[in-house]
VOTI-62251 format. One line per field, with one value per residue (C-alpha): x, y, z; residue number from 1; residue in three letters. Coordinates in steps of 0.25 Angstrom, whole numbers, plus 5000, padded with zeros to 4 digits. Example, Ala and Ser with C-alpha at 12.3 -4.5 7.8 and 13.67 -1.06 7.14 Angstrom:
<sites>
x = c(5049,5055)
y = c(4982,4996)
z = c(5031,5029)
resi = c(1,2)
resn = c(ALA,SER)
</sites>
This chain:
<sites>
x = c(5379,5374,5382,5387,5393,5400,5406,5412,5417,5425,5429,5432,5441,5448,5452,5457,5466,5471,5476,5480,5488,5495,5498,5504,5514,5517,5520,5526,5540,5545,5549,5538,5529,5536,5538,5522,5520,5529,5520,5508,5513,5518,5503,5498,5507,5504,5489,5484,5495,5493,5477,5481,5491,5479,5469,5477,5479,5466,5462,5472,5468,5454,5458,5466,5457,5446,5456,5460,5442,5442,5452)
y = c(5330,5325,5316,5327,5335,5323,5320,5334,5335,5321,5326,5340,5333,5322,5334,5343,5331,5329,5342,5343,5331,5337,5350,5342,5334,5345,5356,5348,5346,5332,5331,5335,5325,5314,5317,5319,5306,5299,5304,5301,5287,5286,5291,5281,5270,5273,5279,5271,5280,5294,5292,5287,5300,5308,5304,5303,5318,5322,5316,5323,5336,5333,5330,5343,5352,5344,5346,5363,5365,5360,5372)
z = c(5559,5546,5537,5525,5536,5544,5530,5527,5539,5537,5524,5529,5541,5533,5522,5535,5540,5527,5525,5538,5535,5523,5530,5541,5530,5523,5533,5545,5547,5545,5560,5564,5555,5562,5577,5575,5566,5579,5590,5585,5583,5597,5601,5594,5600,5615,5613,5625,5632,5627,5630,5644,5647,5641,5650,5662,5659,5657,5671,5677,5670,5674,5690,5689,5683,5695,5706,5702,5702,5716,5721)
resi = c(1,2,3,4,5,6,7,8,9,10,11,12,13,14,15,16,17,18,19,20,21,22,23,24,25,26,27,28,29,30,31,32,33,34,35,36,37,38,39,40,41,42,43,44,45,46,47,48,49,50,51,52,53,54,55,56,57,58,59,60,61,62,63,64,65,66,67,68,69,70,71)
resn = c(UNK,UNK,UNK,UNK,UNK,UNK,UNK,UNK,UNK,UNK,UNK,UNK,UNK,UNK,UNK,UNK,UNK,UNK,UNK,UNK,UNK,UNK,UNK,UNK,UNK,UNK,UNK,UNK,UNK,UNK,UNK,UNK,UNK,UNK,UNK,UNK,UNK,UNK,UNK,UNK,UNK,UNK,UNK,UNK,UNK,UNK,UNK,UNK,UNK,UNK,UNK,UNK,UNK,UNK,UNK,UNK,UNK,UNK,UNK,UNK,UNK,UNK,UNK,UNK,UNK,UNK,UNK,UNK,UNK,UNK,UNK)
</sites>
């Protein structure tokens, strides 16, 4: 992808998340601001155990979905 179009796509995206960003402030409800704010502080703290769970779930989906084309 030629440089011009990387840039105006970056530009494009950081002027999305900013509006989405004020949207999200100006619409959403206070509670609801701050249980999000607290969960994603909570998967920030214990990242190394939400990727675990993650990909211990995906094996398992992955060995399930196997195991049903075998029948």
């Amino acid at each position: 992808m030629p440089a011009p179009v990387r840039e105006r796509v970056a530009v494009a995206g950081g002027q999305v998340s900013a509006a989405a960003g004020r949207l999200w402030r100006d619409k959403a409800p206070e509670p609801v601001r701050h249980t999000v704010a607290r969960g994603a502080r909570s998967a920030r703290e214990h990242s190394t155990v939400l990727f675990a769970v993650a990909g211990a779930t995906g094996a398992w989906l992955l060995l399930r979905r196997r195991d049903r084309g075998r029948r």
